[in-house]
Structure formats: C-alpha cells, structure tokens
C-alpha positions in Angstrom: 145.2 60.1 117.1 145.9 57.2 114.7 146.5 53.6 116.3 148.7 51.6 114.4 149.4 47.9 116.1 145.9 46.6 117.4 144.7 43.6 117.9 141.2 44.2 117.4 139.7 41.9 114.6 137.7 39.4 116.6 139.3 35.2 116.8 141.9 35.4 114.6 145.0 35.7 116.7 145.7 36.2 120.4 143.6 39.4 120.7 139.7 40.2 121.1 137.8 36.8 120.9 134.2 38.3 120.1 132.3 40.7 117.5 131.1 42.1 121.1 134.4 42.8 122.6 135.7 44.0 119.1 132.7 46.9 119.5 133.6 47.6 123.1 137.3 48.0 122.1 136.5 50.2 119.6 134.4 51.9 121.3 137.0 52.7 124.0 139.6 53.9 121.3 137.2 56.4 120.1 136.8 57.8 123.6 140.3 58.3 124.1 140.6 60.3 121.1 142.0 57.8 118.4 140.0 58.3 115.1 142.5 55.6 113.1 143.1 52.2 113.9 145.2 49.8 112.4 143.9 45.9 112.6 147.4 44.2 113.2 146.7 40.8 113.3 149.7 38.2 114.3 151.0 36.7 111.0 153.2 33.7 111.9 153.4 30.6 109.0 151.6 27.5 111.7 150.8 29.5 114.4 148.1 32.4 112.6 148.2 32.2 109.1 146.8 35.4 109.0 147.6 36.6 104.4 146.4 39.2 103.5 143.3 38.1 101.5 142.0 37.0 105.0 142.9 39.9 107.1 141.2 42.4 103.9 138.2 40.1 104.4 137.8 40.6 108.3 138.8 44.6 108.6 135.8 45.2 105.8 133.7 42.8 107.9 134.2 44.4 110.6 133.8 47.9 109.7 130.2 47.0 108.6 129.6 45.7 112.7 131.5 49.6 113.3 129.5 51.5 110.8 125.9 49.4 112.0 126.9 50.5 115.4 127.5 54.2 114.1 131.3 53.9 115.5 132.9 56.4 114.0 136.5 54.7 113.6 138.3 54.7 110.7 139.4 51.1 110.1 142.7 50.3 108.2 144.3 46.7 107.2 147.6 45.4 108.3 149.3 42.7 110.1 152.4 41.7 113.0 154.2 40.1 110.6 156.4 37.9 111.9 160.2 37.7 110.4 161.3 35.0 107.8 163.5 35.2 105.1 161.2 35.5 102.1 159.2 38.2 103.5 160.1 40.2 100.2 158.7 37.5 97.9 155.2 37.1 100.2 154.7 41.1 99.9 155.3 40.8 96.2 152.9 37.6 95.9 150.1 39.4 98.0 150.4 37.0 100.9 152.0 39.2 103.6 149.5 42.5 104.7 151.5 46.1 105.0 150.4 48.9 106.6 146.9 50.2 104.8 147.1 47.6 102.0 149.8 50.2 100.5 152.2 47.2 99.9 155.1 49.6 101.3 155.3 50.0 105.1 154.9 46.5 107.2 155.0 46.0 110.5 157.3 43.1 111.8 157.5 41.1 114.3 160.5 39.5 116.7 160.8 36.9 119.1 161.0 38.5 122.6 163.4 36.2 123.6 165.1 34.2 120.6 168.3 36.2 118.9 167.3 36.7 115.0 169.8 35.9 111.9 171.3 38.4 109.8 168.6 40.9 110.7 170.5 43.7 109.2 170.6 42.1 106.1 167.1 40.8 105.7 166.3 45.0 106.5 168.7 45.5 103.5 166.6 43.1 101.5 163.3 44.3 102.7 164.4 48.3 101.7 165.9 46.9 98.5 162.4 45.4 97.4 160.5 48.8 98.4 159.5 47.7 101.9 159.9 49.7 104.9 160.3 48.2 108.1 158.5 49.1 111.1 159.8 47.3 114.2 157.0 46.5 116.6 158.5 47.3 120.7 161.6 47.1 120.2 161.9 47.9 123.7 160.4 44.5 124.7 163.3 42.6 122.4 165.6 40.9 124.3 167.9 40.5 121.5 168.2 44.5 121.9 168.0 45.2 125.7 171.1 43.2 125.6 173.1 45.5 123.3 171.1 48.3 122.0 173.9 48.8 119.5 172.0 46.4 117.7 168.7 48.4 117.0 170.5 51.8 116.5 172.3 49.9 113.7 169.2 49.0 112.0 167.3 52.9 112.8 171.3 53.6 110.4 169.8 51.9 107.9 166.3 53.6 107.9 163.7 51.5 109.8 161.2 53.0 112.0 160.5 51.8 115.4 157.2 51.4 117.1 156.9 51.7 121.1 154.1 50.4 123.0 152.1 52.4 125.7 152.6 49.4 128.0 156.4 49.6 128.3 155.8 53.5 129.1 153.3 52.9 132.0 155.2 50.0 133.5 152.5 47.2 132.7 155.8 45.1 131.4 158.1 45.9 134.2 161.1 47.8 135.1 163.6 47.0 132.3 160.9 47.6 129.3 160.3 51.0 131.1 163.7 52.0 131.7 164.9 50.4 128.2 161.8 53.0 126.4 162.8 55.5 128.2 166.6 55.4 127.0 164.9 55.2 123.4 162.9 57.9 123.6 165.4 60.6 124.7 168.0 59.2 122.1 164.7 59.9 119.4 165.6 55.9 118.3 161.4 55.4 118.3 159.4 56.9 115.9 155.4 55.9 116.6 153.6 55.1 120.3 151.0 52.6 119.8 148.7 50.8 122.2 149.7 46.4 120.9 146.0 46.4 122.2 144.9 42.5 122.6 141.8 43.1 125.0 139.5 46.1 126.9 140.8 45.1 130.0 144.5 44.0 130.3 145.8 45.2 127.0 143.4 48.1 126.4 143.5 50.1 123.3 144.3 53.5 124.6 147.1 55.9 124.0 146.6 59.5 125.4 148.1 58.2 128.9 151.2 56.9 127.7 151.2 60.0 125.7 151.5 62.6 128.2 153.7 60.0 130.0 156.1 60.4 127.3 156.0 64.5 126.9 159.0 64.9 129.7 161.2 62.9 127.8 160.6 63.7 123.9 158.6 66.9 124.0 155.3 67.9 122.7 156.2 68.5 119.5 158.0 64.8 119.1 154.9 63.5 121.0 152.2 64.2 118.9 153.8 63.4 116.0 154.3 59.8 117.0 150.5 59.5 117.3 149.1 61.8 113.8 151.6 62.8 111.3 154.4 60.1 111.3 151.9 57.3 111.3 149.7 59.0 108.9 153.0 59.2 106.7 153.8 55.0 107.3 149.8 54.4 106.6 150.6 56.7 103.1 154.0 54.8 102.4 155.4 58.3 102.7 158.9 59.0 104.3 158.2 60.8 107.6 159.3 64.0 108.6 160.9 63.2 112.7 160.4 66.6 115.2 163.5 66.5 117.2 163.5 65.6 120.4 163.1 68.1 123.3 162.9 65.8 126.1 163.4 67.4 129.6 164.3 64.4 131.9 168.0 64.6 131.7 170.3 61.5 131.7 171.6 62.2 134.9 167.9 62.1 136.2 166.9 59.1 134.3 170.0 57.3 135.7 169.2 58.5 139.0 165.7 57.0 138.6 167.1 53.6 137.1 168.7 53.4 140.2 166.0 54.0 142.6 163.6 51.5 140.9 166.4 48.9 140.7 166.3 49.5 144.5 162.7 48.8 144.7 162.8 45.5 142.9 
C-alpha cells in the first residue's frame, strides 16, 4: 500500500516530535502493509514554513535513520500545502513541495472551518500552470459539508480528492463519517490515506479503514485508492478510476444516518 499524507518527519509541523517516534511510526506503517509513504509536512507562510529545499533535506535525512534501522519503507517528499493565491508561482520558483519532487501533483490544504475565495478559479489556475490538485479530506471541510455542490464542482474540473482513514472509522465524529461515506458511493474521492500526526492518536495505518470502505466502493475501487491511483499522482500520471461497486445502498446509508443521528 502506498501512504500519501503523513506526518512523519520528526519537529517540523504538528506531527511526530522525535527521530524515535519517527522510527516507531514507520515501523508501524510497514506492519500494516504500506511499503510507500509520503512525508507531507504542513506548509503554511508563518505558521511552518516548510519549502521544499527544507522538506528534501529532512525526507533524505530521515531515510538514512530508516535505512540504519533496516526499515524497509520507501520514503517520498511532499507537503500539505496550504492554499494562497500564488501557489502557481511558488511551484515554478521551487518553494512549494509536490507529490515526489515531480513538480506536478500537490497536495493542498483548506481551512476546516473558514470559506475559501474563488477556489474554482485558483483550481483553474493551478491546472493551467501544470499542477494537479489533490484535495486533502475534503470530508472534514466545512466549506463543503455545507453544500457538497461545491467539491463535485471542483472533481468537474479534474481535481482528485484524498479521504482520511479517520473520517471512515469515526475518530472525527458522525458528520465526517456520514459526509465520507456519501463521497465514496458517489466515487467523488479518489485516494484513502492515513493524515498520520502520531503512533497513538493519529496512527499511520490504512488496511482498517480499507476493508471499512469495501461495502461502499468495492474491492476493485478500494485497492486502487491505496496502490495504483496514488502510484499514478506520485508519477504525475493521470489515473485510471475503477468504478465504484459499492453495496451499501442509499436507502441503507440514509437509514443509518438516521439511527446515528438518534444516538447523538
């Protein structure tokens, strides 16, 4: 399985604090199956100035602490890349990391909570200059929980959407589950990745959410979203999407909205 939003390199963001934890974290990856992981890092202009000089530097640092520990984990640059309006220009500069290094796929970040401006256009700019747009959990985005016209506006134009094995199991409450779920069957999410930060809380692991997710996408879909559609983002490669074979019908799912709406 590839891994592609982690927070693993070691006191850089909000993630793992320690060159320790880092080993333990990828430690526990490799046990669950993922042989890829993507260092993600928050890259937010005053909060972590994370470029991508620094983050190169720390993914080939750390890969030497992996490879001394005889971790076998394939270890891949990147970034959260927060949104901004010159996000074109710091890809072109070599400021902002993408997906790999491969100066095509990045992944960006939202606020949870604040509504962005002219998001659709800023996806037309980024696509214009080469980029594509990965949205990291869109199902924890306020701005589209309220109207998820919104986000199937942006999948129109060709952006891929990254859902987080959290929101699957419930570890961010009802509405992110309920919300993934509703993207799943409608095939609006393209990659299930762990938005590790810690082995304990946030743990990187995916095969859970992964058979969690089976009923509503299919196998097929499944294990795409965790080998070849992120191997094609890592390659800057358009993906090829397996339709989606979900069983859980919508009459079910509502069914079940209701019940744990009841529970609350």
């Amino acid at each position: 399985m590839i891994d592609l939003h982690t927070h693993i390199l070691p006191g850089i963001d909000d993630g793992v604090k320690t060159d320790e934890e880092a080993l333990a974290f990828a430690r526990m990856a490799q046990d669950d199956g993922v042989k890829t992981m993507v260092a993600t890092p928050h890259c937010k202009e005053g909060f972590y100035d994370n470029g991508r000089d620094d983050v190169l530097a720390h993914v080939e640092r750390l890969k030497g602490l992996l490879a001394a520990e005889k971790i076998e984990l394939d270890l891949l640059p990147g970034g959260e890349v927060h949104i901004c309006p010159d996000l074109v220009d710091r890809v072109r500069d070599g400021r902002a990391p993408t997906l790999a290094d491969n100066g095509k796929t990045m992944l960006l970040e939202l606020s949870l909570s604040q509504y962005p401006v002219e998001l659709e256009n800023l996806v037309f700019q980024l696509k214009l200059g080469g980029i594509e747009p990965l949205f990291a959990h869109p199902e924890r985005i306020q701005y589209f929980e309220d109207d998820m016209t919104r986000y199937e506006a942006l999948v129109a134009q060709g952006i891929t959407g990254q859902i987080t094995t959290g929101s699957i199991l419930g570890r961010f409450g009802n509405t992110a589950k309920e919300f993934s779920e509703e993207l799943l069957r409608k095939g609006l999410v393209h990659v299930l990745a762990s938005d590790a930060h810690n082995v304990r809380g946030r743990p990187p692991l995916l095969s859970e959410a992964l058979e969690a997710m089976v009923p509503f996408v299919g196998e097929p879909r499944a294990a795409a979203m965790v080998d070849s559609i992120p191997r094609a983002l890592i390659a800057g490669r358009q993906p090829e999407f397996p339709p989606v074979e979900g069983t859980v019908s919508r009459k079910r799912a509502f069914f079940s909205r209701l019940f744990r709406r009841g529970e609350k």
